[in-house]
C-alpha positions in Angstrom: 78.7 110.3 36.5 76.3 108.1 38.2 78.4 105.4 40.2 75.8 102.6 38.0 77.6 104.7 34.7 76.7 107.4 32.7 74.1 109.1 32.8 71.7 110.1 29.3 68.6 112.4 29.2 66.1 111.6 26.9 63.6 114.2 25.8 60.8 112.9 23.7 57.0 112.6 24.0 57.3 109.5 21.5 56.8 106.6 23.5 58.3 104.2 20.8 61.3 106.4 20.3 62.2 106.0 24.3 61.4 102.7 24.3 63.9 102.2 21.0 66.6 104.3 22.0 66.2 102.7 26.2 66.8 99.5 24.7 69.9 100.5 22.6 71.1 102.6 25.7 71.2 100.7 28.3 72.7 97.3 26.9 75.6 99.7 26.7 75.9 100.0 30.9 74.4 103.8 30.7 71.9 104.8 33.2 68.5 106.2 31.1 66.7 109.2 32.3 63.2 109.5 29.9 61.2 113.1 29.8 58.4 113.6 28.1 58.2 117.4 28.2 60.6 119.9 28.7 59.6 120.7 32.5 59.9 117.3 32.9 63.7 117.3 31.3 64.1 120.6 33.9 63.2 118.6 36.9 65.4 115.4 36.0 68.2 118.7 35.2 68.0 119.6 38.7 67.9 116.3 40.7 70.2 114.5 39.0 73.6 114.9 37.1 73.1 113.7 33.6 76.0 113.4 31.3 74.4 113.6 28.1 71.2 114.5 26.3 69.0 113.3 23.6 66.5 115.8 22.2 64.7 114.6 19.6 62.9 118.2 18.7 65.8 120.9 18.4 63.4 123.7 20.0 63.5 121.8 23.3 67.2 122.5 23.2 66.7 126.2 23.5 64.3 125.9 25.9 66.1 123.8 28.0 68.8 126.6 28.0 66.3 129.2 28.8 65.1 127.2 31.6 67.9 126.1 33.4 70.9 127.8 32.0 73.0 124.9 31.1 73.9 125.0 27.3 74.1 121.4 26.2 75.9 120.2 22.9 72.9 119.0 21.0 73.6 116.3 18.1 70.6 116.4 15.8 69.3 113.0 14.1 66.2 112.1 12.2 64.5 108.8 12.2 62.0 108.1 9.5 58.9 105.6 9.5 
């Protein structure tokens, strides 16, 4: 855990679903990491020590596992238009 709080892992190429979900995040004290790809989510993996992640398409998931080896529980939501 990041000494600022915890640390959350967005993965979205969405720029309004970062923006929604940065401003519901980090009123709550969490420190927000945003990716837009998944080699983006990899190098944010490597550098720092995230706590939790969002990802907003399930096949990032499993190619987040196949690139770094970390299996992460992934909660799956929808948000509609």
């Amino acid at each position: 855990m990041s000494p600022l709080g915890p640390r959350i892992l967005l993965v979205d190429d969405d720029p309004r679903t970062q923006e929604l979900l940065a401003d519901l995040i980090q009123g709550e004290g969490w420190v927000f990491d945003v990716a837009d790809t998944v080699e983006e989510a990899k190098a944010l993996l490597h550098t720092n020590d995230e706590d939790f992640m969002i990802l907003v398409v399930e096949a990032a998931a499993n190619r987040i596992k196949d690139l770094t080896g970390r299996d992460f529980g992934v909660m799956g939501f929808s948000m509609g238009a």
